[in-house]
Backbone as ProteinMPNN parsed JSONL, in Angstrom:
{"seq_chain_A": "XXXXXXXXXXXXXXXXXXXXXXXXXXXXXXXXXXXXXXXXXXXXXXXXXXXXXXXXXXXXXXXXXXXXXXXXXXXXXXXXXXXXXXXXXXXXXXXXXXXXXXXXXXXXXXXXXXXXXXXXXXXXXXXXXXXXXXXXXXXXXXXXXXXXXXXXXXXXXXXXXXXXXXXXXXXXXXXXXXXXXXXXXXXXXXXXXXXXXXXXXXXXXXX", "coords_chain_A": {"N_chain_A": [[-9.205, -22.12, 14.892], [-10.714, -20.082, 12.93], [-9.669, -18.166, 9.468], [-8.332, -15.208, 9.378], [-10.84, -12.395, 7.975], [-11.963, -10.221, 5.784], [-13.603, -8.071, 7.514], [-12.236, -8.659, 9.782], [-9.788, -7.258, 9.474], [-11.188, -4.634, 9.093], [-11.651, -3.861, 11.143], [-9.58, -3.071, 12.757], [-7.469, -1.474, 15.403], [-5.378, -0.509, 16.339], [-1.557, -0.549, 15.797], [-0.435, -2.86, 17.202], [-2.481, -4.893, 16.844], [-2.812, -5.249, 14.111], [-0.34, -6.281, 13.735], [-0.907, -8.822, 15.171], [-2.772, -9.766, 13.22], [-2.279, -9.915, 10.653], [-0.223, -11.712, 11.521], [-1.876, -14.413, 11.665], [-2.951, -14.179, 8.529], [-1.13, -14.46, 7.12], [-0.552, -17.11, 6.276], [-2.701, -18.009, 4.615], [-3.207, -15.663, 3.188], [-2.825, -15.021, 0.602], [-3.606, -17.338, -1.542], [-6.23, -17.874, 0.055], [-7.507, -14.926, 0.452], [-7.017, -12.988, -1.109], [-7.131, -14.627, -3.924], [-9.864, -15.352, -3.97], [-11.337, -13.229, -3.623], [-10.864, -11.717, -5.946], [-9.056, -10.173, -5.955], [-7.91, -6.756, -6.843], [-6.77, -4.197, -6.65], [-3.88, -4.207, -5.988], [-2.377, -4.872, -8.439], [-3.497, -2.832, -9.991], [-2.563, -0.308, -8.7], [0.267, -0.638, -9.297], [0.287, -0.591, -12.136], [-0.933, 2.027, -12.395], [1.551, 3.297, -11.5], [3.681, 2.501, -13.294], [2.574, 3.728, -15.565], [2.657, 6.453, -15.307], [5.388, 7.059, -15.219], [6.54, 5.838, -13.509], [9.691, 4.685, -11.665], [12.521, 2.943, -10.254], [15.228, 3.259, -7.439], [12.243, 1.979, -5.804], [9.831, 1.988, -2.85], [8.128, -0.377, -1.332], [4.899, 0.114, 0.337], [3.422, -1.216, 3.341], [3.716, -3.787, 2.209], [2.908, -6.289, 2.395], [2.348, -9.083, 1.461], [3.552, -9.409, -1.052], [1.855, -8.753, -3.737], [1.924, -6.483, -4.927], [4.3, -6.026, -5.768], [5.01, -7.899, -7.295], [3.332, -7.465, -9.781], [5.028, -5.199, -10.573], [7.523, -6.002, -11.068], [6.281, -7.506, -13.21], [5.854, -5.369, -15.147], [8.548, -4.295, -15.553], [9.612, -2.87, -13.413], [12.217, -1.585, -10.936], [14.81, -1.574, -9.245], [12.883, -3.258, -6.385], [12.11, -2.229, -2.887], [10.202, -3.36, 0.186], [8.571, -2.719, 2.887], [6.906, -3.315, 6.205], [4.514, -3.802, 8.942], [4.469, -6.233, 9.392], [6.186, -8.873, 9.976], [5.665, -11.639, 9.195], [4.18, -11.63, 7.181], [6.029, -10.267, 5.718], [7.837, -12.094, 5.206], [6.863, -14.086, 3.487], [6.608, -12.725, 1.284], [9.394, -12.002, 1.271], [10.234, -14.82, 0.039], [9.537, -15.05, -2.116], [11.003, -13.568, -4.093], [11.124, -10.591, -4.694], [12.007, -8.868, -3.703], [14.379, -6.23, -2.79], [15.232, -5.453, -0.657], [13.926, -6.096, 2.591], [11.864, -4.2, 5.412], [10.757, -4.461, 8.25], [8.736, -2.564, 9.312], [6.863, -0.076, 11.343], [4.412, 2.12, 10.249], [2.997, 4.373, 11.478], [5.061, 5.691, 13.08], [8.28, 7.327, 13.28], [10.515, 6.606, 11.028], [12.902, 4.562, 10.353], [14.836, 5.298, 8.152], [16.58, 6.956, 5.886], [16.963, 10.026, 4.509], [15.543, 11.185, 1.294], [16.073, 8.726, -0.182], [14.625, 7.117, -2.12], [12.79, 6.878, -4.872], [10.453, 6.029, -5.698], [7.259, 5.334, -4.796], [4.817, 3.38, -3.539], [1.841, 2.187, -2.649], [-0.657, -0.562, -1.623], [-4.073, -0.898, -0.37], [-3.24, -0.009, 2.415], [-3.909, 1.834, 3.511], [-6.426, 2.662, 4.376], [-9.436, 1.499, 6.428], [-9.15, 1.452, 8.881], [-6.196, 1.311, 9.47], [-3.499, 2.723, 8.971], [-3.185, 6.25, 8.964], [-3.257, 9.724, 7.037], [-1.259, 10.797, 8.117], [1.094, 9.384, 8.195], [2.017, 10.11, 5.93], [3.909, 12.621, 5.753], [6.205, 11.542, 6.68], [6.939, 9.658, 5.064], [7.011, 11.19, 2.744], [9.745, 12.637, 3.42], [11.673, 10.38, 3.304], [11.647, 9.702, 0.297], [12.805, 10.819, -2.793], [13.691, 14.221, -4.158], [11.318, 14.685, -7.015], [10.261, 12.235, -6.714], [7.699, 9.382, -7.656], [4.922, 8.728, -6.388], [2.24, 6.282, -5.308], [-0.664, 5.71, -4.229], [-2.7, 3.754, -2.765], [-6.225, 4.41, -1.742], [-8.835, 3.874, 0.339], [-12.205, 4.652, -0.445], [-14.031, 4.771, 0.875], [-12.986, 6.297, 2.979], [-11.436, 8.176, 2.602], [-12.254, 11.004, 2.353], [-13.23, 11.197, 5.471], [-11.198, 10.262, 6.816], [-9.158, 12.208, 6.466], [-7.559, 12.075, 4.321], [-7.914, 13.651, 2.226], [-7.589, 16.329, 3.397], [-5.452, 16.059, 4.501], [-3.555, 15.915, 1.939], [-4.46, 18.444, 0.747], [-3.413, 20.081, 2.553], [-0.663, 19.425, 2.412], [0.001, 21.196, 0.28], [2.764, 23.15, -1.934], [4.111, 21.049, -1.563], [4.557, 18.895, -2.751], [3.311, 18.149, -6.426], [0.877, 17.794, -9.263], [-0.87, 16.502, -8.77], [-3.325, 13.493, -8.868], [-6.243, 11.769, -9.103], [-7.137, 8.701, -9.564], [-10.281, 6.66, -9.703], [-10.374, 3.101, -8.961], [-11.541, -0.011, -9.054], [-11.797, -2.2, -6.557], [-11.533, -5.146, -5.993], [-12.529, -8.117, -7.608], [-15.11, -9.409, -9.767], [-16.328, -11.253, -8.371], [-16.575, -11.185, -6.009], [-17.277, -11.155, -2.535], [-20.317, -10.323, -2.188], [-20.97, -8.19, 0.208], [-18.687, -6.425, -0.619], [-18.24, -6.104, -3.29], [-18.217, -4.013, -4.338], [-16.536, -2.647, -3.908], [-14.67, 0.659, -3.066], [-11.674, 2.543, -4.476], [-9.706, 5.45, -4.148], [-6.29, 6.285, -6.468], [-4.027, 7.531, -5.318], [-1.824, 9.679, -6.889], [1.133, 11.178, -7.365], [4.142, 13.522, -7.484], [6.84, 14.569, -5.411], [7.721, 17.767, -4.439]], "CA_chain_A": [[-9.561, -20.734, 14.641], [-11.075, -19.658, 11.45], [-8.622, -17.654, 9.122], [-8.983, -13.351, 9.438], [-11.474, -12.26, 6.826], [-11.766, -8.23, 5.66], [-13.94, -7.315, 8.399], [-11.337, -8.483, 10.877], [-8.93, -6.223, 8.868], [-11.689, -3.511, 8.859], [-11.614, -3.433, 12.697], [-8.193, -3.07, 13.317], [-7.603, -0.377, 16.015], [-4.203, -0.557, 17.235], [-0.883, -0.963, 15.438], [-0.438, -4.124, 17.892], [-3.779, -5.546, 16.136], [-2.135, -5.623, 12.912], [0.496, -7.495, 13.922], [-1.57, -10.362, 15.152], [-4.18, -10.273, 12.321], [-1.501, -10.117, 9.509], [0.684, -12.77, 11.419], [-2.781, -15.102, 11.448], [-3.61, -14.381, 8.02], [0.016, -14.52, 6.269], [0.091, -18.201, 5.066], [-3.692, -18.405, 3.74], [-3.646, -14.462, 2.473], [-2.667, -15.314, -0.954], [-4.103, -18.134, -1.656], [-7.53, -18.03, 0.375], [-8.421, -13.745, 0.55], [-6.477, -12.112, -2.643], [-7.862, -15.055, -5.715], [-11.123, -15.852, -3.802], [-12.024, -11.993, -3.838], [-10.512, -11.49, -7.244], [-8.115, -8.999, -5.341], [-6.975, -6.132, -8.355], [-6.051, -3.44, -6.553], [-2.217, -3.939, -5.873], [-2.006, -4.575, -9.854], [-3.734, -1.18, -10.638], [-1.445, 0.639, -8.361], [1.321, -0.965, -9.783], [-0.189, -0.073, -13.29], [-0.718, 3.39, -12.522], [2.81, 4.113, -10.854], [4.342, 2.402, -14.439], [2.151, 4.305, -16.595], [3.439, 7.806, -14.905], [6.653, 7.03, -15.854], [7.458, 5.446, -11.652], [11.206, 4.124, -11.888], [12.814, 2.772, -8.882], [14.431, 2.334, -6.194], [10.208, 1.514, -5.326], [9.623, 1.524, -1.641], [6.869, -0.632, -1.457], [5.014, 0.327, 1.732], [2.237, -2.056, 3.181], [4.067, -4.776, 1.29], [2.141, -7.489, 2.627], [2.791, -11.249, 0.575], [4.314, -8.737, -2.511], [1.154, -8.859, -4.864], [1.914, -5.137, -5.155], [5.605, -5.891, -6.812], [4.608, -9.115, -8.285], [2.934, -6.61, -10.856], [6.019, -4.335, -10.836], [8.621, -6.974, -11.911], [5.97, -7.811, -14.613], [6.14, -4.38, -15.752], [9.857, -4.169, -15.351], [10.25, -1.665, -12.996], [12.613, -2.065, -10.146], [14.611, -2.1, -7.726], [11.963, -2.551, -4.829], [11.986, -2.685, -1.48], [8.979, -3.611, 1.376], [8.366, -2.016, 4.11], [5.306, -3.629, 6.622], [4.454, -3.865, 9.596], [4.057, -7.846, 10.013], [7.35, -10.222, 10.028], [5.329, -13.411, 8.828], [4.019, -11.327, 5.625], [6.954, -10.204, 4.681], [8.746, -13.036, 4.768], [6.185, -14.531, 2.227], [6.777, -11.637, 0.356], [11.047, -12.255, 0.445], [10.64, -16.074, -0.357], [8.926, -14.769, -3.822], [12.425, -12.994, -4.6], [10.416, -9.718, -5.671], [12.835, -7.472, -3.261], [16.055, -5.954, -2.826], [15.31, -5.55, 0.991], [12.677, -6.073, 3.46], [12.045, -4.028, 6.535], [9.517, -4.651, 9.171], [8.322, -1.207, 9.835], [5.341, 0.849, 11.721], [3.861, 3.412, 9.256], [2.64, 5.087, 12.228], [5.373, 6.61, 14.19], [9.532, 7.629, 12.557], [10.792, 5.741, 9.692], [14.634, 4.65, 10.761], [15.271, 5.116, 6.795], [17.475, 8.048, 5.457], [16.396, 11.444, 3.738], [15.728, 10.689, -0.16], [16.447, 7.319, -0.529], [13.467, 6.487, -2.86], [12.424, 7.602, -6.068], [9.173, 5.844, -6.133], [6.523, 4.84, -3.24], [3.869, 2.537, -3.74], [1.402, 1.37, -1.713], [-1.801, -1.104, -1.791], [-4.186, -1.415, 0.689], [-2.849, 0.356, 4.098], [-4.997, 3.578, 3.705], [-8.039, 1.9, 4.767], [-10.255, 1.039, 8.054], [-8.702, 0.529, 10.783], [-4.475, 0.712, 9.222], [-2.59, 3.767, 8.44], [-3.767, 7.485, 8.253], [-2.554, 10.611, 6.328], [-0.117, 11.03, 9.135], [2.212, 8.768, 7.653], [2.25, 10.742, 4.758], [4.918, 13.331, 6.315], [7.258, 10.322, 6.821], [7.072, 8.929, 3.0], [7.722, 12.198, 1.914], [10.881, 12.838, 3.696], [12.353, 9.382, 2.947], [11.347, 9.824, -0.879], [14.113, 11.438, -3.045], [13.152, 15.089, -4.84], [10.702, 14.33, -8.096], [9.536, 10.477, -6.788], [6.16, 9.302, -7.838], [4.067, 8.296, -4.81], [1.147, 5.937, -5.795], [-1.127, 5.086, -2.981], [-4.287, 3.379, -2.997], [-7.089, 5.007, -0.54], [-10.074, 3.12, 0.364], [-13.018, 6.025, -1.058], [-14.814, 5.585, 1.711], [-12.22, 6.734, 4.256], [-10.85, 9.24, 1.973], [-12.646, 12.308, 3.213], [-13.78, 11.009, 6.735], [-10.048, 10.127, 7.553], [-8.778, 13.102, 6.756], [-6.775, 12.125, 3.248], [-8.36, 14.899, 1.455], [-7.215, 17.405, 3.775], [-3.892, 16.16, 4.375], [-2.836, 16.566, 0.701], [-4.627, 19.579, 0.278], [-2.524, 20.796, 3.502], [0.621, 19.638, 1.58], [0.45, 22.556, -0.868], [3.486, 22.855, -3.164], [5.166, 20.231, -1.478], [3.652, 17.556, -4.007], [2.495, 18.404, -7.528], [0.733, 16.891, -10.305], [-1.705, 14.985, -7.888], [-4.464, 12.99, -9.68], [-7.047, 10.838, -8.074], [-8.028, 7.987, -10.672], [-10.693, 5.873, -8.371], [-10.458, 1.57, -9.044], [-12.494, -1.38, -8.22], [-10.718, -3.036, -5.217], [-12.233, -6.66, -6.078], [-13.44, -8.698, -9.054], [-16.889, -9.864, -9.833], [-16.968, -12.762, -8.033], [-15.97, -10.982, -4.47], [-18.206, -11.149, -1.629], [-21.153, -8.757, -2.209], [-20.542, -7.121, 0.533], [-17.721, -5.407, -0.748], [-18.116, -6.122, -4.96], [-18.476, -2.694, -5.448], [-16.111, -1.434, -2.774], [-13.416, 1.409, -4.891], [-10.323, 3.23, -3.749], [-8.473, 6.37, -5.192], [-4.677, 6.089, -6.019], [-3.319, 8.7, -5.328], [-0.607, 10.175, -7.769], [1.529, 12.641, -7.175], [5.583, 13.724, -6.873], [7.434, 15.372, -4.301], [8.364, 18.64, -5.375]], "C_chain_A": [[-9.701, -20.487, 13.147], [-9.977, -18.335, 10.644], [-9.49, -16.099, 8.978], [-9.768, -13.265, 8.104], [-11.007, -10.643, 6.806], [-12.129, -7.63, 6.511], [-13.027, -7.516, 9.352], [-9.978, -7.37, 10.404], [-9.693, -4.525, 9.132], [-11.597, -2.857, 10.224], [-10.875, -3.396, 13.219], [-8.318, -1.623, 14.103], [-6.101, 0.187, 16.526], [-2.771, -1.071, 16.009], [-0.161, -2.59, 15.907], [-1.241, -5.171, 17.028], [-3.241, -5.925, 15.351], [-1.394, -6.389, 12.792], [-0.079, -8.769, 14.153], [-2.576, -10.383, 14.269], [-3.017, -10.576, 10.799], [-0.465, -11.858, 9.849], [-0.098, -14.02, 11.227], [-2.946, -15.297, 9.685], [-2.335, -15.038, 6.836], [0.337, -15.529, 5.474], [-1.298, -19.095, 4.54], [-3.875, -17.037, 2.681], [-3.913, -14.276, 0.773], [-3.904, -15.836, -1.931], [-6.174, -18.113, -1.616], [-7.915, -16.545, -0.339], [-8.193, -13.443, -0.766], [-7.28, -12.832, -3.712], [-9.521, -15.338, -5.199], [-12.034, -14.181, -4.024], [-11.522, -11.39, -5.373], [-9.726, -10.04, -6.853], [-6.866, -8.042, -6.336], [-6.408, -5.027, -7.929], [-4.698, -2.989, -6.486], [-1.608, -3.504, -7.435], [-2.174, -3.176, -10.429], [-3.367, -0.335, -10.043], [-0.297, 0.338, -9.094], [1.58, -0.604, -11.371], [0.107, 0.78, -13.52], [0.885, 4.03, -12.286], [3.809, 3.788, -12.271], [3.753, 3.36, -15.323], [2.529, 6.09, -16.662], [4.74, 8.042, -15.114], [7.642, 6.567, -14.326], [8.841, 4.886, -11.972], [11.755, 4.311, -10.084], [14.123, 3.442, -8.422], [12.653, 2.854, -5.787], [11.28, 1.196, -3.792], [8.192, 1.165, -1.52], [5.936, -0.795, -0.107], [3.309, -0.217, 2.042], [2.224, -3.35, 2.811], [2.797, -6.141, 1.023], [2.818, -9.175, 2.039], [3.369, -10.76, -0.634], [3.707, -8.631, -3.881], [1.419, -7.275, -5.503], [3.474, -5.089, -6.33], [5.552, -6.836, -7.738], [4.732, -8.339, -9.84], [4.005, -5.661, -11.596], [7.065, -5.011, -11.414], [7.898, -6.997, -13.24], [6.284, -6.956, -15.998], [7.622, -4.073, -16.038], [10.953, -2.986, -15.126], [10.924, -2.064, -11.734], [13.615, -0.924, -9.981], [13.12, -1.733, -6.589], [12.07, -3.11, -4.066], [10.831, -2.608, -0.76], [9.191, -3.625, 2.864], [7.009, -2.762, 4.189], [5.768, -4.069, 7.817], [4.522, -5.38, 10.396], [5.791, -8.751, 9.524], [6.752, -11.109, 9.066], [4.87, -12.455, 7.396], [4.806, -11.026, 5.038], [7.966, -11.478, 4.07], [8.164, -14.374, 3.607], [6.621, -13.972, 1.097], [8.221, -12.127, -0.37], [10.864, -13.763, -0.306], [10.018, -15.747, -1.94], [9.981, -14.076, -4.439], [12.017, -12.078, -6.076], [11.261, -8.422, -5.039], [14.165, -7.51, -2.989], [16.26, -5.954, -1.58], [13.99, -5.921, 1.595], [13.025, -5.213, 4.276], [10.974, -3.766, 6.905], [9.658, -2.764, 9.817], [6.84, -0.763, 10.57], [5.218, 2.046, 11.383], [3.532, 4.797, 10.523], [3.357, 6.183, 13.105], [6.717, 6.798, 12.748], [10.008, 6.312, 12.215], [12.209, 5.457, 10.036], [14.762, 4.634, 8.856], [15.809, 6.697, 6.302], [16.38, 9.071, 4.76], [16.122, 10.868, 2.068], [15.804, 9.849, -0.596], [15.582, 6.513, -1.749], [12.977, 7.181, -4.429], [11.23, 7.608, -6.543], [8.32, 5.554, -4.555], [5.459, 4.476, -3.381], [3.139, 1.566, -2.679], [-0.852, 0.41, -2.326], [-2.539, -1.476, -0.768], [-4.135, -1.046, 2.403], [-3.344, 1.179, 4.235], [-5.971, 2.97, 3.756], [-8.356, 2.162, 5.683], [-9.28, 0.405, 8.239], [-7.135, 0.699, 10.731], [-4.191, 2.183, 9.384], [-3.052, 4.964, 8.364], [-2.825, 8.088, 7.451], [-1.643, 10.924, 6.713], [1.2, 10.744, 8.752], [2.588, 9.289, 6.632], [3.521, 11.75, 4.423], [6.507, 12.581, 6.118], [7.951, 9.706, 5.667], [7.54, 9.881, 2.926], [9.012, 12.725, 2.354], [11.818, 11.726, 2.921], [12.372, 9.051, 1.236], [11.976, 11.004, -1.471], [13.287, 12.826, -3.851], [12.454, 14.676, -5.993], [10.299, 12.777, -8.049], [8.262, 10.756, -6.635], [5.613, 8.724, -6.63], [2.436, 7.617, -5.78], [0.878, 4.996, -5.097], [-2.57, 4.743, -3.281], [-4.747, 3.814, -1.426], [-8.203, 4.683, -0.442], [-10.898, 4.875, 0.031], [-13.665, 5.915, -0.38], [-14.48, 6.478, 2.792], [-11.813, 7.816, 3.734], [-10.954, 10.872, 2.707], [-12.618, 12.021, 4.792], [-12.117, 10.638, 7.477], [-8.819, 11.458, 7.496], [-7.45, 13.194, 5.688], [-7.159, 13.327, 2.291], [-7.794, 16.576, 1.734], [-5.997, 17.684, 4.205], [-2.954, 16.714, 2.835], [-3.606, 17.612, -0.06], [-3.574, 20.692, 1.315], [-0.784, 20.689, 2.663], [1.402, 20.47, 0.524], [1.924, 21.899, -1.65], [4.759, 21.877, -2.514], [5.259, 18.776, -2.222], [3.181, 18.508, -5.16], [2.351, 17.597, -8.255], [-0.21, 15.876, -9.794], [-2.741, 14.756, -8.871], [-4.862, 12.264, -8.629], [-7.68, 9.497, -8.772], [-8.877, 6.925, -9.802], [-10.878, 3.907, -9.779], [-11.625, 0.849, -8.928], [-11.126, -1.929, -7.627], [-10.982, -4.228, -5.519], [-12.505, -6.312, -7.378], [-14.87, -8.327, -8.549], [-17.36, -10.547, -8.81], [-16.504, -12.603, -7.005], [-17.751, -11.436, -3.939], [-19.319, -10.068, -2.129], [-21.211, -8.23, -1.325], [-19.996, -6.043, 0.598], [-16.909, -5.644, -2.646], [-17.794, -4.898, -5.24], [-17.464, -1.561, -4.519], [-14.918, -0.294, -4.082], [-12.339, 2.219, -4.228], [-9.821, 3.767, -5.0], [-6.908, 5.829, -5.418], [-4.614, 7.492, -6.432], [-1.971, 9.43, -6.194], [-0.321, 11.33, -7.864], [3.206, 12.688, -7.319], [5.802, 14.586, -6.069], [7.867, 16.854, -4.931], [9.645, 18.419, -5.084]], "O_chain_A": [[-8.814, -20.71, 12.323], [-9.512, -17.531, 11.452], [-10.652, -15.854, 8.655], [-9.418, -13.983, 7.168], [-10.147, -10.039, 7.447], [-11.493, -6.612, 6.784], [-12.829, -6.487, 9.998], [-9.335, -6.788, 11.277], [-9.043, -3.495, 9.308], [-11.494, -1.648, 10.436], [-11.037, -3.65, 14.413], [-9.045, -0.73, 13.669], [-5.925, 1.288, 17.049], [-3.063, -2.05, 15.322], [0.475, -3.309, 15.136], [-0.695, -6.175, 16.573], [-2.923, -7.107, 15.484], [-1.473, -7.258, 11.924], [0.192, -9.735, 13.441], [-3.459, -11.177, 14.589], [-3.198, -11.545, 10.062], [-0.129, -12.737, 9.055], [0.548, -14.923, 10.695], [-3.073, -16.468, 9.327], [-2.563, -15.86, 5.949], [1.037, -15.474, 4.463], [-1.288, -20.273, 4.183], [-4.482, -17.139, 1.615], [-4.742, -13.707, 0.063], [-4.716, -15.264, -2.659], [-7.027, -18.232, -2.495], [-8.488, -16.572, -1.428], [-9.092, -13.607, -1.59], [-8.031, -12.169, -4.428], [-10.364, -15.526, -6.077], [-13.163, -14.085, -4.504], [-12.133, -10.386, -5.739], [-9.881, -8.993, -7.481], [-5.675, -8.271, -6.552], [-5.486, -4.617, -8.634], [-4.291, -1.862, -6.769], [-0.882, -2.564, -7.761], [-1.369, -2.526, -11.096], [-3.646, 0.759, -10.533], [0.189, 1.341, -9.616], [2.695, -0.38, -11.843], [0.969, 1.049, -14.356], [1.292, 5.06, -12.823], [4.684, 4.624, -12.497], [4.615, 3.939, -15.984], [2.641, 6.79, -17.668], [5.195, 9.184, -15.185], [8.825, 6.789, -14.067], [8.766, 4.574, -13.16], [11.58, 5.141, -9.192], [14.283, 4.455, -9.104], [12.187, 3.972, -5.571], [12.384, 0.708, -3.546], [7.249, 1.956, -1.563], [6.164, -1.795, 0.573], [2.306, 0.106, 1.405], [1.241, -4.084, 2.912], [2.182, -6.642, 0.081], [3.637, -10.004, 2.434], [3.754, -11.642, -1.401], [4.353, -8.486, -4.919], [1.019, -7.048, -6.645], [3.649, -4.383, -7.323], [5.983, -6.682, -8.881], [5.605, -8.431, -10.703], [3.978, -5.373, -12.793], [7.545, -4.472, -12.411], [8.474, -6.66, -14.274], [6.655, -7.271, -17.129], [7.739, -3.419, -17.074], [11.949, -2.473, -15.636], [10.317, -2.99, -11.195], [13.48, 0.24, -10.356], [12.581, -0.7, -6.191], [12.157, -4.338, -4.087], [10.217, -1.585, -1.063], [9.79, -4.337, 3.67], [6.206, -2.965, 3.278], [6.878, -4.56, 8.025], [4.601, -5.594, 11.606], [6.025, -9.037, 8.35], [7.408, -11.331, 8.048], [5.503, -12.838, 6.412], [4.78, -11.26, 3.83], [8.55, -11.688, 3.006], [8.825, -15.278, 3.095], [6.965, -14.576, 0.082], [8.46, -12.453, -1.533], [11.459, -13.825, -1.382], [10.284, -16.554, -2.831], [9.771, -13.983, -5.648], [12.17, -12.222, -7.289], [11.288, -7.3, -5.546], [14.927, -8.475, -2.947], [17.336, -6.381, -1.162], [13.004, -6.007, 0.863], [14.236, -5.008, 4.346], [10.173, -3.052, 6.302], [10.464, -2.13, 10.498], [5.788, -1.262, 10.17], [5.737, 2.993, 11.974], [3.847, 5.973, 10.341], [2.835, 7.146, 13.666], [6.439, 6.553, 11.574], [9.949, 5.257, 12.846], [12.835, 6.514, 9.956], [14.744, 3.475, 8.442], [15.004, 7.589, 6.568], [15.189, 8.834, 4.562], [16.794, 9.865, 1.828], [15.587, 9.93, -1.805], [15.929, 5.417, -2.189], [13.059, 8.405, -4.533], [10.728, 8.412, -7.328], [8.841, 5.599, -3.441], [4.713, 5.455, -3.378], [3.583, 0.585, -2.082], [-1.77, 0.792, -3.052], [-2.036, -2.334, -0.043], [-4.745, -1.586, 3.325], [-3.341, 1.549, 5.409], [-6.412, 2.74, 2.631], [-7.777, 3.117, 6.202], [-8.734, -0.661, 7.954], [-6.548, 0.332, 11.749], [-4.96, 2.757, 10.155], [-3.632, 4.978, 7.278], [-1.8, 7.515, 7.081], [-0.853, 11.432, 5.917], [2.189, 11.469, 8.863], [3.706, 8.924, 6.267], [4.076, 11.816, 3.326], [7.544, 12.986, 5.593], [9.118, 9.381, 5.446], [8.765, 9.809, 3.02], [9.507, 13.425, 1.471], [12.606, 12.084, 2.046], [13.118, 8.14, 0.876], [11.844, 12.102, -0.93], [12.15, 12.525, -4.213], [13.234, 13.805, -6.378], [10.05, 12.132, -9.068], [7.681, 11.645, -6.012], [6.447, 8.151, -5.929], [1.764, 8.241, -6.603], [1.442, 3.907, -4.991], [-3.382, 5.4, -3.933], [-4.126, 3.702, -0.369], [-8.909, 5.251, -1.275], [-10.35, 5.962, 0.213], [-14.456, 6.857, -0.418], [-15.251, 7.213, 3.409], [-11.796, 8.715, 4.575], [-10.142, 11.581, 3.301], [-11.847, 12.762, 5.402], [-11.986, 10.794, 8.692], [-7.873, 11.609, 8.269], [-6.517, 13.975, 5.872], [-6.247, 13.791, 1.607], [-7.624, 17.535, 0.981], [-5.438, 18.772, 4.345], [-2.063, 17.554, 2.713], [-3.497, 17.726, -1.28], [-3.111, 21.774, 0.953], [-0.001, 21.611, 2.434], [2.555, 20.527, 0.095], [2.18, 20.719, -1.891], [5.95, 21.911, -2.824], [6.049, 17.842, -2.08], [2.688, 19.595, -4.857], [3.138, 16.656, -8.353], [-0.353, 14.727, -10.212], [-3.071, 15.645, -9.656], [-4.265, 12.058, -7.572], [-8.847, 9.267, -8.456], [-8.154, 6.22, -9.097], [-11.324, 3.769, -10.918], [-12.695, 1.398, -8.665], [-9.966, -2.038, -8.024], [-10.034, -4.726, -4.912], [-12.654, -5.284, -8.038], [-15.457, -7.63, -7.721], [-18.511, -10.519, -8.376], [-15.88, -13.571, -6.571], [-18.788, -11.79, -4.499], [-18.938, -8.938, -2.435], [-21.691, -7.15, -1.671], [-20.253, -5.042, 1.267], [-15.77, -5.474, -3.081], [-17.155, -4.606, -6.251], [-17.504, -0.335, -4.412], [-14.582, -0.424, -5.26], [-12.584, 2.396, -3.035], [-9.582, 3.309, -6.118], [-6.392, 5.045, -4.621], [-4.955, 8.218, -7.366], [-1.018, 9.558, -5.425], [-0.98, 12.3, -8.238], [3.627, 11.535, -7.235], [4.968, 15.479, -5.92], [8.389, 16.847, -6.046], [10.53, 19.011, -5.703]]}, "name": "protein", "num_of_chains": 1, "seq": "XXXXXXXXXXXXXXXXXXXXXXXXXXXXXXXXXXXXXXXXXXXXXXXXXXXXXXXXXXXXXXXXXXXXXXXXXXXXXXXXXXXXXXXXXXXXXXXXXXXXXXXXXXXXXXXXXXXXXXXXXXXXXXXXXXXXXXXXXXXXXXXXXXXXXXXXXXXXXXXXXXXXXXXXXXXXXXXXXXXXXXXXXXXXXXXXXXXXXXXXXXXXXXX"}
């Protein structure tokens, strides 16, 4: 069997799905999808959430293989923890000894994780086709402590059409300070299919 590419990511429909496309892709993801597409987005979330002044505990949600904290150690912001939906990615993720915890979670339904617990919330990646809506958004923000930075990457084409635009305009003053700075998701030397693809991050705090 040939290893998942993006479109099998793009066609995810089912929180089930995810599980078997992440547990398939978990011990070429690195390696094969992330340096062959010149994969920058985790870094320029990780960028943006340092440059706002993010300070942990980071819940890093989406984790995946940990290219998202990789960046965050570099910077030398921490503690973080990863949250994701797949077993076999995270445990890529722990053997890189980039977290303080793991926990296999589904973004989709209640978070077993306490009131406040977080200060920061960082994600790369899970606001896309086919993963995660705005839904989950409710969930973060409970488990995220008064004044934590939230810095989410949002694929720009899903943005409006999924209904991220109107979720955190529905959030009124329960977030302030939102910005939208939009990325390149990929290098140069991605696929042209998706060279030019771009995603917002989202930046904001809890009030």
């Amino acid at each position: 069997m040939d290893d998942p590419d993006l479109e099998d990511a793009y066609g995810l429909k089912t929180p089930e799905d995810s599980i078997r496309l992440y547990r398939d892709w978990s011990e070429s993801y690195d390696e094969g999808f992330a340096a062959t597409q010149g994969y920058r987005l985790p870094a320029a979330v990780a960028e943006a959430f340092a440059a706002e002044g993010g300070a942990g505990p980071v819940l890093d949600v989406g984790a995946g293989t940990g290219l998202l904290a990789a960046r965050l150690a570099e910077l030398g912001v921490g503690p973080v923890e990863a949250a994701d939906i797949s077993p076999e990615m995270l445990a890529r993720a722990e053997a890189k000894g980039l977290y303080r915890a793991t926990h296999v979670l589904d973004l989709t339904g209640p978070l077993p994780l306490a009131d406040g617990l977080y200060g920061g919330i960082t994600s790369s990646g899970t606001f896309t086709h086919g993963h995660v809506g705005p839904e989950a958004l409710d969930e973060l923000l409970r488990i995220a402590a008064p004044g934590a930075l939230f810095a989410l990457s949002i694929n720009a084409e899903v943005y409006e059409s999924s209904g991220f635009a109107e979720k955190l305009a529905a959030l009124g003053e329960a977030i302030t300070d939102l910005d939208l700075p939009e990325v390149a998701i990929y290098g140069p030397g991605a696929d042209p299919a998706h060279r030019g693809d771009r995603a917002l991050i989202a930046l904001f705090r809890k009030a």
